[in-house]
Biopython code that builds the backbone (N, CA, C, O; Angstrom):
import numpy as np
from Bio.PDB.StructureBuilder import StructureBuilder

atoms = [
    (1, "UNK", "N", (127.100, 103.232, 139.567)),
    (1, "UNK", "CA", (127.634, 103.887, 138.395)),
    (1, "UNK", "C", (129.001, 103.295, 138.077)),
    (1, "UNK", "O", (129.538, 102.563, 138.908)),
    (2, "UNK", "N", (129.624, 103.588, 136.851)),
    (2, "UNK", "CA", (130.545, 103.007, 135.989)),
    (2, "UNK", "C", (131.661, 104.232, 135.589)),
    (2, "UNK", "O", (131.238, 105.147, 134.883)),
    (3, "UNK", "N", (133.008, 104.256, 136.011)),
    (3, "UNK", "CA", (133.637, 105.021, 135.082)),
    (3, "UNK", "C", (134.258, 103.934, 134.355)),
    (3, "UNK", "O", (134.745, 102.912, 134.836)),
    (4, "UNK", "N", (134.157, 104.394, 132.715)),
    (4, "UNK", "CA", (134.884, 103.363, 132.209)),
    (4, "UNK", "C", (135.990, 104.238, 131.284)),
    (4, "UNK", "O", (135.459, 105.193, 130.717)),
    (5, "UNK", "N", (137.528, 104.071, 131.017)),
    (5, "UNK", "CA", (138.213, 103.806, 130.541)),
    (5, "UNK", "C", (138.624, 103.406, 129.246)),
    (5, "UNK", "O", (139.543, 102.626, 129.496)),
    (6, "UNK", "N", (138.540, 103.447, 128.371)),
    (6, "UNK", "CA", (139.359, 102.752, 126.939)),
    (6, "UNK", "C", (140.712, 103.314, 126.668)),
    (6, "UNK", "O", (141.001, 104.385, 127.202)),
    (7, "UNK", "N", (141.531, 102.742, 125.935)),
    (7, "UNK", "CA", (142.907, 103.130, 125.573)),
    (7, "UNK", "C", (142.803, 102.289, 123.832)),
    (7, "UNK", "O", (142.775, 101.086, 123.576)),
    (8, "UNK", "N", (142.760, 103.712, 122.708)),
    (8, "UNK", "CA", (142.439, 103.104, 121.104)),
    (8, "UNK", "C", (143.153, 103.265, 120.247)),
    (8, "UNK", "O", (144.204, 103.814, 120.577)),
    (9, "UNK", "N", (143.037, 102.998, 119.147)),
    (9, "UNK", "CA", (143.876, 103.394, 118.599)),
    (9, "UNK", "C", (143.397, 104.531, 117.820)),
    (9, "UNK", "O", (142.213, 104.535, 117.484)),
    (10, "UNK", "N", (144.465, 105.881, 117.359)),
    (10, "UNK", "CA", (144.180, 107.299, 117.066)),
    (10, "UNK", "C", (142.872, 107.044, 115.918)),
    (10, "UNK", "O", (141.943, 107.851, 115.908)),
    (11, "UNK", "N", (142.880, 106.062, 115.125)),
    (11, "UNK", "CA", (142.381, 106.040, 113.899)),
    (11, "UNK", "C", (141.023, 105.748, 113.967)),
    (11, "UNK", "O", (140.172, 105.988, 113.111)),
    (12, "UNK", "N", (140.884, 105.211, 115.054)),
    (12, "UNK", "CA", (139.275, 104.365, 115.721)),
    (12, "UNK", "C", (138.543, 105.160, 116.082)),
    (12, "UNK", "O", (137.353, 104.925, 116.291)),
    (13, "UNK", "N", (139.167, 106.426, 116.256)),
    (13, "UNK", "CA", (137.985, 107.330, 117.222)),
    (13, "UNK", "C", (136.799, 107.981, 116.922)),
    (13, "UNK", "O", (135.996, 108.524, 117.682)),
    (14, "UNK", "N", (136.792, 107.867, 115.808)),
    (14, "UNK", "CA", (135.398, 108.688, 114.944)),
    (14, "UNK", "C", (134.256, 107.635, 114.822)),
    (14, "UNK", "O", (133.044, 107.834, 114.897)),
    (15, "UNK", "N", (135.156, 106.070, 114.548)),
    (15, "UNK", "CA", (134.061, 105.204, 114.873)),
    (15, "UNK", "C", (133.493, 105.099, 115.900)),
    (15, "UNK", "O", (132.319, 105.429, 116.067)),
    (16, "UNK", "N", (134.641, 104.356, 117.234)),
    (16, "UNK", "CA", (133.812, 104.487, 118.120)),
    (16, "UNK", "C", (133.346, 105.845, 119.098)),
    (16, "UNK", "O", (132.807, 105.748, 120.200)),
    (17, "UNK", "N", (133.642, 106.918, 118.509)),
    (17, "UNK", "CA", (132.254, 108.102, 118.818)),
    (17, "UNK", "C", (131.010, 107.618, 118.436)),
    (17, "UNK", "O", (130.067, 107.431, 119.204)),
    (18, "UNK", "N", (131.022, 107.398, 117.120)),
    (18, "UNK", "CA", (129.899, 107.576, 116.455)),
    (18, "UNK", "C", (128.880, 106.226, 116.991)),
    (18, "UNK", "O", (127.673, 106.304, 117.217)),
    (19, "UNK", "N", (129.797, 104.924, 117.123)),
    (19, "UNK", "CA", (128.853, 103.860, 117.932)),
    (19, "UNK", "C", (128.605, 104.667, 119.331)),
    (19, "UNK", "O", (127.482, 104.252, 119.616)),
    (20, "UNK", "N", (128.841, 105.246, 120.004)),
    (20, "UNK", "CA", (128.551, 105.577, 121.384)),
    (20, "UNK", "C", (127.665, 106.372, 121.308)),
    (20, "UNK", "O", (126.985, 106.601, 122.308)),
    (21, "UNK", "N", (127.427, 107.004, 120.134)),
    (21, "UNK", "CA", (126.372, 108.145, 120.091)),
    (21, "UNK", "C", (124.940, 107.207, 119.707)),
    (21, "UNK", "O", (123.843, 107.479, 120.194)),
    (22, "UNK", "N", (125.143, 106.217, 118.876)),
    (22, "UNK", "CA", (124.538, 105.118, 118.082)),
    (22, "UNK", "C", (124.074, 104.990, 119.395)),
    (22, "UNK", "O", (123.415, 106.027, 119.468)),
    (23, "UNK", "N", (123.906, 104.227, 120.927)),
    (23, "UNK", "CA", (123.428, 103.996, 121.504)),
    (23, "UNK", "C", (123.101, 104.850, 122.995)),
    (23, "UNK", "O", (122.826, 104.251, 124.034)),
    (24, "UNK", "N", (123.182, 106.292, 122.891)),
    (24, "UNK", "CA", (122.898, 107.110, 123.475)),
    (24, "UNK", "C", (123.745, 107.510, 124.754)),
    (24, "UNK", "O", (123.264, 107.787, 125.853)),
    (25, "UNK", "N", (125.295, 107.490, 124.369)),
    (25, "UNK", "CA", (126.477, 108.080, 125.120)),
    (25, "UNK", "C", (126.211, 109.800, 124.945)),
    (25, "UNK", "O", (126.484, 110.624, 124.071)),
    (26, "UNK", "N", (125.707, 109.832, 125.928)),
    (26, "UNK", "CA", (125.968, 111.943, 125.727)),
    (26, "UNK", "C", (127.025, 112.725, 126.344)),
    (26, "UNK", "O", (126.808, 113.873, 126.730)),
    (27, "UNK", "N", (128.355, 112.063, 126.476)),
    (27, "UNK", "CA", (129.129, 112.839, 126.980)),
    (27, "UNK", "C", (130.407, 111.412, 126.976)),
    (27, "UNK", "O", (130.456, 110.184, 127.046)),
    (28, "UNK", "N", (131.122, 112.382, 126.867)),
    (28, "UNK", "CA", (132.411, 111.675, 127.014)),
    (28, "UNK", "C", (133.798, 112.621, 127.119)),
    (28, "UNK", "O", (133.651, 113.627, 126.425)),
    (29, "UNK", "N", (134.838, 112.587, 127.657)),
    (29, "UNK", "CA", (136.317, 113.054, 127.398)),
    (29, "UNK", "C", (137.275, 112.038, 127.041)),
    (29, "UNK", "O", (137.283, 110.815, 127.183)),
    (30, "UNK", "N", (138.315, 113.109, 126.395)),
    (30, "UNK", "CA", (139.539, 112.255, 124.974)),
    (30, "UNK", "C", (140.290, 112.826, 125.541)),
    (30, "UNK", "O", (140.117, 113.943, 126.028)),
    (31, "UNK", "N", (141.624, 111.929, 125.603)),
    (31, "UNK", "CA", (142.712, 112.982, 125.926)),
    (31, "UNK", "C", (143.938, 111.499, 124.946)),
    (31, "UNK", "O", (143.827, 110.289, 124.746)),
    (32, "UNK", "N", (144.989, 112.586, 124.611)),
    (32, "UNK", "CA", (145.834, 112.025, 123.058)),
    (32, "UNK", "C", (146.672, 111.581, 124.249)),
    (32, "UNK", "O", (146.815, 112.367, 125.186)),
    (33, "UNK", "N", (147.202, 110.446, 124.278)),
    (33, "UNK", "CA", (148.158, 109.835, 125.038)),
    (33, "UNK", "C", (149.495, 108.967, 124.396)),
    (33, "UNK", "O", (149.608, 108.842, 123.176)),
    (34, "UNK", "N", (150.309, 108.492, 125.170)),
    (34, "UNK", "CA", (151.455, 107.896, 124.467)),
    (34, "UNK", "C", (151.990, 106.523, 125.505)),
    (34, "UNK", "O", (152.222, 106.540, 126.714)),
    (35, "UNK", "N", (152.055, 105.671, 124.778)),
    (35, "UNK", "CA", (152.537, 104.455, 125.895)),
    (35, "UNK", "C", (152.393, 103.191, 124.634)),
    (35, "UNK", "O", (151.982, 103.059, 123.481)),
    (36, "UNK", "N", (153.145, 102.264, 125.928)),
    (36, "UNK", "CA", (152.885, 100.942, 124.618)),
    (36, "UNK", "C", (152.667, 99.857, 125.866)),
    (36, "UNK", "O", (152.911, 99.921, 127.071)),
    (37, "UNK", "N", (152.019, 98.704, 124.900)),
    (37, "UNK", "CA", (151.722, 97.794, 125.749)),
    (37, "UNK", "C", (152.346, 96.414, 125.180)),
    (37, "UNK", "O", (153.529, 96.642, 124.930)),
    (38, "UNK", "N", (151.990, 94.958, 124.852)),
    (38, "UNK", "CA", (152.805, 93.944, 124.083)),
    (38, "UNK", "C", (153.276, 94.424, 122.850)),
    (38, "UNK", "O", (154.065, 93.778, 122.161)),
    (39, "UNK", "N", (152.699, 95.859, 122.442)),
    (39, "UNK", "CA", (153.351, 95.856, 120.945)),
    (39, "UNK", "C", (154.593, 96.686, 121.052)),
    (39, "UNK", "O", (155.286, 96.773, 120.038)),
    (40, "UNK", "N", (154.918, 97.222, 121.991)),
    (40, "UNK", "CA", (156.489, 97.868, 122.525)),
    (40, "UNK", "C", (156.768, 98.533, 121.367)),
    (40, "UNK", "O", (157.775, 98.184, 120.751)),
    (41, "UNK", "N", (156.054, 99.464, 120.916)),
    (41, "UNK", "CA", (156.221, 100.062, 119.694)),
    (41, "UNK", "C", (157.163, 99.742, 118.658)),
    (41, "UNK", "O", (157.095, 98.586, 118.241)),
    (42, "UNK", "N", (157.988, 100.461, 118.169)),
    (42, "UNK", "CA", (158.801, 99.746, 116.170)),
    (42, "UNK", "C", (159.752, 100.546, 116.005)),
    (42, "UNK", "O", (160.112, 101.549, 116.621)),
    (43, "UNK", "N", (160.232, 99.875, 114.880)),
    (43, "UNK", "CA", (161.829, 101.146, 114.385)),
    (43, "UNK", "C", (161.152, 102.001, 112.968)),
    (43, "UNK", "O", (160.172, 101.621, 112.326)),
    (44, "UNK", "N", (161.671, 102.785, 112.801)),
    (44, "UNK", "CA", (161.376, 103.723, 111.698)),
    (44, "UNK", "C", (162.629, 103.935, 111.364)),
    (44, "UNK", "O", (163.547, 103.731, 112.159)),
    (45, "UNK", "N", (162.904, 104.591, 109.525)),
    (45, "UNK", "CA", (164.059, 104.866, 108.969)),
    (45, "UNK", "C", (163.248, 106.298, 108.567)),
    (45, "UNK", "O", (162.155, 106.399, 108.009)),
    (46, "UNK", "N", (164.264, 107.504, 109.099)),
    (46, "UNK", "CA", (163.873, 108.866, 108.561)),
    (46, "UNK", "C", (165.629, 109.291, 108.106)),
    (46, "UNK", "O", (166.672, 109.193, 108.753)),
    (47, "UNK", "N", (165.401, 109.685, 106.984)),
    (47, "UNK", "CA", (166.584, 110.346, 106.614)),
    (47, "UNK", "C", (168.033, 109.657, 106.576)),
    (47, "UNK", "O", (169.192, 110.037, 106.748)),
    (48, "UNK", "N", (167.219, 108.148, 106.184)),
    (48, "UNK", "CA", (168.829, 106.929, 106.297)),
    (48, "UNK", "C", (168.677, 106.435, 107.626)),
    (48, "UNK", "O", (168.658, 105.209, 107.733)),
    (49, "UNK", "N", (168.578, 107.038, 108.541)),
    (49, "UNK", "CA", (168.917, 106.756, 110.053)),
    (49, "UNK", "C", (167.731, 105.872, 110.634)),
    (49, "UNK", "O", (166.569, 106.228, 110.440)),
    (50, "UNK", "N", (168.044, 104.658, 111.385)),
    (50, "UNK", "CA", (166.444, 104.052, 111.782)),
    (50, "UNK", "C", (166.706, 104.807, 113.645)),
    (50, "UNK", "O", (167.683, 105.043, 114.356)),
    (51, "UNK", "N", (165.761, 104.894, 113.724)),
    (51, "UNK", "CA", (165.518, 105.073, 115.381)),
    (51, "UNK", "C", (163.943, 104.269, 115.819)),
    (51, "UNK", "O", (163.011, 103.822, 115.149)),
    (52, "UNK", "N", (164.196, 104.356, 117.101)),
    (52, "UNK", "CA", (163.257, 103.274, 117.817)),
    (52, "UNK", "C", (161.772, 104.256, 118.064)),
    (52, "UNK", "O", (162.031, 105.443, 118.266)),
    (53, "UNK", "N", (160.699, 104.000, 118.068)),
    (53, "UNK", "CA", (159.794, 104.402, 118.592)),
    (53, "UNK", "C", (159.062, 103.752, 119.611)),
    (53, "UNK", "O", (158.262, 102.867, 119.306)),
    (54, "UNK", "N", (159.265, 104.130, 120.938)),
    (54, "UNK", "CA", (159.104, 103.727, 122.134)),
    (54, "UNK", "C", (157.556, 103.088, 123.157)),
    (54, "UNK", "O", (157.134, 102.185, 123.879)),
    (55, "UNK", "N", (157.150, 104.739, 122.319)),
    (55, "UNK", "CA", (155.970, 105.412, 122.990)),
    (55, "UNK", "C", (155.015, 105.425, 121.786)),
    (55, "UNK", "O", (155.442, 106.075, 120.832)),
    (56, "UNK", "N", (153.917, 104.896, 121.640)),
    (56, "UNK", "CA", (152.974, 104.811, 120.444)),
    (56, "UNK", "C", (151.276, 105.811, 120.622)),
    (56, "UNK", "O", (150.323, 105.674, 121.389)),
    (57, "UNK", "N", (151.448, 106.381, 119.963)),
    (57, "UNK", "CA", (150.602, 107.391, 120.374)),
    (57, "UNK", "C", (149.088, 106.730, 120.102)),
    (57, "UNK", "O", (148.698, 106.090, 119.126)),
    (58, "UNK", "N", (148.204, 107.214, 121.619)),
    (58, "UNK", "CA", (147.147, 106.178, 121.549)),
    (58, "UNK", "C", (145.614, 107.364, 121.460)),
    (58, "UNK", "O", (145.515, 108.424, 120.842)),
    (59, "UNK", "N", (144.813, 106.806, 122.145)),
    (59, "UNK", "CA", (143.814, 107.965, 122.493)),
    (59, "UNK", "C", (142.891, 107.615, 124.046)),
    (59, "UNK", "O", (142.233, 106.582, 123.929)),
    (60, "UNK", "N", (142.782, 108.141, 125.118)),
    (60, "UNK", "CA", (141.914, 107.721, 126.317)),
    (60, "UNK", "C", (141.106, 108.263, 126.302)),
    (60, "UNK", "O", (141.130, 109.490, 126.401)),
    (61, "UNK", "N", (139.832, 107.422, 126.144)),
    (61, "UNK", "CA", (138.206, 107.982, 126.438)),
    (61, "UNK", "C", (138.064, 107.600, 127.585)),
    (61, "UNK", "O", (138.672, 106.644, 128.067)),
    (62, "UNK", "N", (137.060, 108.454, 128.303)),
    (62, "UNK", "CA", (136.860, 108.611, 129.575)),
    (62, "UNK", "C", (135.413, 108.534, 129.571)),
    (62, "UNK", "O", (134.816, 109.307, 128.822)),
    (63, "UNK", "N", (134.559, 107.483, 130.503)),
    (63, "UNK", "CA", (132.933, 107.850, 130.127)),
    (63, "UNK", "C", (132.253, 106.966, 131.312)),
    (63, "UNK", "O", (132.240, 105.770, 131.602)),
    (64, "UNK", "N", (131.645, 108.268, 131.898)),
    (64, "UNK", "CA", (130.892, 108.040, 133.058)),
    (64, "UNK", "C", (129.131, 107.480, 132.927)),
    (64, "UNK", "O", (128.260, 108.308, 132.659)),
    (65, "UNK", "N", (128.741, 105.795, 133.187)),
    (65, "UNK", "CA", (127.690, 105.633, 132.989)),
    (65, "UNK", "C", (126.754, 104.829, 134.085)),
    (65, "UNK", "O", (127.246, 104.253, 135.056)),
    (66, "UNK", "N", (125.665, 104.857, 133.869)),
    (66, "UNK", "CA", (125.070, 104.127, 135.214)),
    (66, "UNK", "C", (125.282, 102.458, 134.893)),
    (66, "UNK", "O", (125.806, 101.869, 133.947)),
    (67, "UNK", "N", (124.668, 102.026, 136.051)),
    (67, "UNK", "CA", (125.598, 100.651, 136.121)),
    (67, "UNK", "C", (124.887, 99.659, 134.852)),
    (67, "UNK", "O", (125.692, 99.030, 134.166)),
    (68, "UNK", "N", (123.308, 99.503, 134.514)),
    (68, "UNK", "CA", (122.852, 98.817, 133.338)),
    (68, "UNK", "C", (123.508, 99.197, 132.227)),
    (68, "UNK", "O", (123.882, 98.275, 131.503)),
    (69, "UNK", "N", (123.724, 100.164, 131.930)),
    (69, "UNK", "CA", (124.597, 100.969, 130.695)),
    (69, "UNK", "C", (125.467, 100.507, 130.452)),
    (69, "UNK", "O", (125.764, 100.299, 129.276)),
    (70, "UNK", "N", (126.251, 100.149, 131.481)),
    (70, "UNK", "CA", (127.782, 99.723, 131.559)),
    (70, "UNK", "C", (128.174, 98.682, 130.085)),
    (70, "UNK", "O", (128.943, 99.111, 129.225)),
    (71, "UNK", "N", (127.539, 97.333, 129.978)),
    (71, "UNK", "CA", (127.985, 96.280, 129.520)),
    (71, "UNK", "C", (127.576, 96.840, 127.949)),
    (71, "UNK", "O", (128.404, 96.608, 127.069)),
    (72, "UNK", "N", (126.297, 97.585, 127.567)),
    (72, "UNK", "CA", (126.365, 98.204, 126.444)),
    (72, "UNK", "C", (127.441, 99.157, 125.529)),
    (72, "UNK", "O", (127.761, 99.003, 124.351)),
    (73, "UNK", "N", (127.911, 100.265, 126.561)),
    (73, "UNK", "CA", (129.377, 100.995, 126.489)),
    (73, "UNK", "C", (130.400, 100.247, 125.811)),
    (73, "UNK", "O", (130.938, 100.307, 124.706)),
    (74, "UNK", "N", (130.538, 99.184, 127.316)),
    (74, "UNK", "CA", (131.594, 98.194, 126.926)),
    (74, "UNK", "C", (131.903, 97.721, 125.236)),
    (74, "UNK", "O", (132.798, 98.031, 124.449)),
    (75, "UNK", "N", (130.695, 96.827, 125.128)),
    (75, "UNK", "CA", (130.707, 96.182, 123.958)),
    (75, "UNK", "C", (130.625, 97.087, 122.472)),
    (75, "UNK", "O", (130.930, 96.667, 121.356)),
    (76, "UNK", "N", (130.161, 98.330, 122.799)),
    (76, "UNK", "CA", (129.784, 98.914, 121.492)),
    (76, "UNK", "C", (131.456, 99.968, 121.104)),
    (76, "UNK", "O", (131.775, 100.446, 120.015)),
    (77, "UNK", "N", (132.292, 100.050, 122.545)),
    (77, "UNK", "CA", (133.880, 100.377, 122.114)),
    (77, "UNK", "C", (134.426, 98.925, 121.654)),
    (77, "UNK", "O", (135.236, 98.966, 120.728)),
    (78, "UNK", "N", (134.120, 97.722, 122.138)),
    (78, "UNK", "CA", (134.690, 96.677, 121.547)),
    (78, "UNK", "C", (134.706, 96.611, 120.058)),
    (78, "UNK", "O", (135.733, 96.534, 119.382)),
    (79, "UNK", "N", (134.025, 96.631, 119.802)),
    (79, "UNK", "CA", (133.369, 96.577, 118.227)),
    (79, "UNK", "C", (133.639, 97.005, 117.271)),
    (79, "UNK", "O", (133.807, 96.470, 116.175)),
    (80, "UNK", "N", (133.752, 98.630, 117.783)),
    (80, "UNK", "CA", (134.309, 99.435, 116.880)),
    (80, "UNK", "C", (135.702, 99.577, 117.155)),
    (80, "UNK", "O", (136.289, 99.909, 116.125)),
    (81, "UNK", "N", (136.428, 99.464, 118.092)),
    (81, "UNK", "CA", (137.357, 99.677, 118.077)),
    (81, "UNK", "C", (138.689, 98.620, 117.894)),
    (81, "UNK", "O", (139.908, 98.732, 118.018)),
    (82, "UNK", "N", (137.769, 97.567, 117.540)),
    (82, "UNK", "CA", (138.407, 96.261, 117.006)),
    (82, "UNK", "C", (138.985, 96.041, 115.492)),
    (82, "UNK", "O", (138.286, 96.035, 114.478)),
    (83, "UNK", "N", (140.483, 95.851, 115.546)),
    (83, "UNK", "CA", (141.244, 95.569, 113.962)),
    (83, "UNK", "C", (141.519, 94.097, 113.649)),
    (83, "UNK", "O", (141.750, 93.570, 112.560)),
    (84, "UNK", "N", (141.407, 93.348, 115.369)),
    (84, "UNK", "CA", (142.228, 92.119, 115.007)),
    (84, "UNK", "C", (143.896, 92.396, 115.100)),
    (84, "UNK", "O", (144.740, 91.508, 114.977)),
    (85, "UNK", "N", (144.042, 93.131, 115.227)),
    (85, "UNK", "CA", (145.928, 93.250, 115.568)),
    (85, "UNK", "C", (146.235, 93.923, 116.660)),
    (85, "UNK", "O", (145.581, 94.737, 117.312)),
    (86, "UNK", "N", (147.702, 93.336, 116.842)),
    (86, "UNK", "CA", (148.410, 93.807, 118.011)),
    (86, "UNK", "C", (148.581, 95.466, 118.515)),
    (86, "UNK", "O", (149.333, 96.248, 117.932)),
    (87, "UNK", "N", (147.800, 95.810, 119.615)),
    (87, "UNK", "CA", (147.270, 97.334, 119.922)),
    (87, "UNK", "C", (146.590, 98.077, 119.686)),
    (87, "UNK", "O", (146.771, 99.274, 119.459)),
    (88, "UNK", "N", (144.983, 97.002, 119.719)),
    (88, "UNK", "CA", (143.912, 97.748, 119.616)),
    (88, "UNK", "C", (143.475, 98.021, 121.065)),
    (88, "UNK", "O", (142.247, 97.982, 121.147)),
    (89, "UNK", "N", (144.052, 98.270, 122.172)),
    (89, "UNK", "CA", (143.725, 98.748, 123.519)),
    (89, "UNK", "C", (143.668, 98.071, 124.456)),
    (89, "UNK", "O", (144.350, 97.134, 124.871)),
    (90, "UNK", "N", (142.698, 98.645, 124.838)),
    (90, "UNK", "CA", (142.408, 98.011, 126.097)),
    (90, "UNK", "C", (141.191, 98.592, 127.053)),
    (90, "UNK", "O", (141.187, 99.798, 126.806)),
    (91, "UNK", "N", (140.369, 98.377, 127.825)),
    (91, "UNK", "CA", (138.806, 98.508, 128.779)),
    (91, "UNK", "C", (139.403, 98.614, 130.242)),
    (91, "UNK", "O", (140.218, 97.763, 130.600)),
    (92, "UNK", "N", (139.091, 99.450, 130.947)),
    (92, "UNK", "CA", (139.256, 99.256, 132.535)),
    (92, "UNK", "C", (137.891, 99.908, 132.624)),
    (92, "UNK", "O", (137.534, 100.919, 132.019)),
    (93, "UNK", "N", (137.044, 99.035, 133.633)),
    (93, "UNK", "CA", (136.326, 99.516, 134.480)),
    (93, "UNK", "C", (136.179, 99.625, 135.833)),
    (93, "UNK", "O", (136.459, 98.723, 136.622)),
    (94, "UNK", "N", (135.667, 100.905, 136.186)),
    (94, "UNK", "CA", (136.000, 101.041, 137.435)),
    (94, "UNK", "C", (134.357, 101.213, 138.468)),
    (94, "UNK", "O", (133.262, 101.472, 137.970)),
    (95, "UNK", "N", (134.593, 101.014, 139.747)),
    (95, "UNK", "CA", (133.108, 101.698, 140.192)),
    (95, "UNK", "C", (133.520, 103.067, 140.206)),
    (95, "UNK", "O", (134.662, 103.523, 140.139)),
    (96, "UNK", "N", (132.120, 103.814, 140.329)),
    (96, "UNK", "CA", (132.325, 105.098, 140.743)),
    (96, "UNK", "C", (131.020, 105.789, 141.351)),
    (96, "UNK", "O", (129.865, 105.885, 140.938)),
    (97, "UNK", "N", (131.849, 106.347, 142.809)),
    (97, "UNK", "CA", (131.170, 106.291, 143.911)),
    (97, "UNK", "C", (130.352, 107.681, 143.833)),
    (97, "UNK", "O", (129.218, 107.868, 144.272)),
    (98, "UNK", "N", (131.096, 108.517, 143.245)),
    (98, "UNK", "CA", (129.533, 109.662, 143.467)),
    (98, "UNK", "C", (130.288, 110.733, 142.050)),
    (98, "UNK", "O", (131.443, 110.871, 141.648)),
    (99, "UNK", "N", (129.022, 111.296, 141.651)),
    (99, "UNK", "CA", (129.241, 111.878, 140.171)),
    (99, "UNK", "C", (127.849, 113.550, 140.818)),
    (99, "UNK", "O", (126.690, 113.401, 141.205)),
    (100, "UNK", "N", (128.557, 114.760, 140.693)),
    (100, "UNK", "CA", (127.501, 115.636, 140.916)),
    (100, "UNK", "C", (127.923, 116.653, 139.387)),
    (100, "UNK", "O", (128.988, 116.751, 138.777)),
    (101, "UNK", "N", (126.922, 117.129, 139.213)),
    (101, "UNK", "CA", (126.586, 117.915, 138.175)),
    (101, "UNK", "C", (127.358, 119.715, 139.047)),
    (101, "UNK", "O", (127.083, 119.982, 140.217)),
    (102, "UNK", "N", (127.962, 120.346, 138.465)),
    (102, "UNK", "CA", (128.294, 121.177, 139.568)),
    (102, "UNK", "C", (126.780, 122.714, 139.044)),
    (102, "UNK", "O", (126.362, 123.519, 139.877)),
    (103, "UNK", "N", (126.383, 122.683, 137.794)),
    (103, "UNK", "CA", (125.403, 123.490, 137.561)),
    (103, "UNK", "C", (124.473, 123.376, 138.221)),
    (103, "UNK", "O", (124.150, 124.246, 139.029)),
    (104, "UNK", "N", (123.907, 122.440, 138.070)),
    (104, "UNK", "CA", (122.510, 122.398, 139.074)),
    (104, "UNK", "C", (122.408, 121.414, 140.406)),
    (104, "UNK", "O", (121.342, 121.306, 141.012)),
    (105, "UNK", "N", (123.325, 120.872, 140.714)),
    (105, "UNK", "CA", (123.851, 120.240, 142.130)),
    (105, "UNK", "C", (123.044, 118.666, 141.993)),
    (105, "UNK", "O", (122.662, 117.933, 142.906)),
    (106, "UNK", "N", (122.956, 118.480, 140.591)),
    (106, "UNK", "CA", (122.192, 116.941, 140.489)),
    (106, "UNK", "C", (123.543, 116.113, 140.661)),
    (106, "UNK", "O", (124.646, 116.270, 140.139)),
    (107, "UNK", "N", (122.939, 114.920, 141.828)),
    (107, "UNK", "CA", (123.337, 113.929, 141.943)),
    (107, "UNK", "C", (123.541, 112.302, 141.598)),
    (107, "UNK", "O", (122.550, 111.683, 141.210)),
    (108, "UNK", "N", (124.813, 111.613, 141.737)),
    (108, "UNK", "CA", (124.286, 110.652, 141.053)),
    (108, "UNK", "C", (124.042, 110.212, 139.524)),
    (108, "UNK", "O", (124.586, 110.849, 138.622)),
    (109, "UNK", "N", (123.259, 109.169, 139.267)),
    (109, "UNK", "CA", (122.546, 109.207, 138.013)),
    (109, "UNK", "C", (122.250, 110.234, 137.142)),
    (109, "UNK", "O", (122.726, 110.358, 136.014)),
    (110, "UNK", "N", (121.257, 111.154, 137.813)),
    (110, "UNK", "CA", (120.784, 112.641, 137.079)),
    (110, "UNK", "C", (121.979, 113.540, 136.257)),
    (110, "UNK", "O", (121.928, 114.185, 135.210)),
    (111, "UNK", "N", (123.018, 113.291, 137.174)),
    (111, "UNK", "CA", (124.125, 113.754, 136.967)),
    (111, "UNK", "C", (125.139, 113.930, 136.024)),
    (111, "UNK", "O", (125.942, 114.835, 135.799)),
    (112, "UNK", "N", (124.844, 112.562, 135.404)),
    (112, "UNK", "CA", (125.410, 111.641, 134.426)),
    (112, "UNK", "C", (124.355, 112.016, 133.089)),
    (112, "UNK", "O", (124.493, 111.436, 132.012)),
]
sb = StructureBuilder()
sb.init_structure("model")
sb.init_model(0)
sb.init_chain("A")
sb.init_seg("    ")
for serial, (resi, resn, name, xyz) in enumerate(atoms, 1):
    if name == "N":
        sb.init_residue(resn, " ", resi, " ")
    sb.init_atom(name, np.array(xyz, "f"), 0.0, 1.0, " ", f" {name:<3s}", serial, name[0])
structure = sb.get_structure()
């Protein structure tokens, strides 16, 4: 099995839901995050005054799949979640060693 990781941008996420559903993702978690990576976020002018923005607000999907699945996942967040510019994310995959269902004590695969 596969936990995989993405880091998107806020605006991407309805797409790539909707591709993940497109190829039969039934579950996933989002959580709204903040960080920057080569794009070290920008200056803004509010009220005359510029200040720095540090921290660029992103989005982390979280999605647990078996291991053939994996390279499909992969590619179908690539896709959609692709602008061509600086801080469209980033993929970590990880193994992952055991996944149980806590309702009905399915293990594994089933689980997932």
């Amino acid at each position: 099995m596969k936990y995989i990781i993405a880091i998107i941008k806020p605006f991407k996420l309805d797409e790539v839901r909707e591709a993940l559903s497109d190829i039969g993702v039934q579950g996933l978690t989002i959580t709204e995050v903040r960080g920057f990576g080569r794009q070290k976020g920008h200056s803004e002018l509010y009220r005359g005054a510029e200040y720095v923005v540090d921290f660029l607000p992103k989005v982390r999907m979280e999605i647990a799949v078996s291991d053939e699945f994996a390279d499909q996942v992969i590619e179908a967040i690539e896709k959609a979640a692709n602008t061509g510019q600086v801080g469209d994310g980033k993929i970590f995959v990880f193994e992952l060693e055991q996944a149980i269902r806590i309702r009905t004590g399915e293990k594994q695969d089933e689980a997932l």
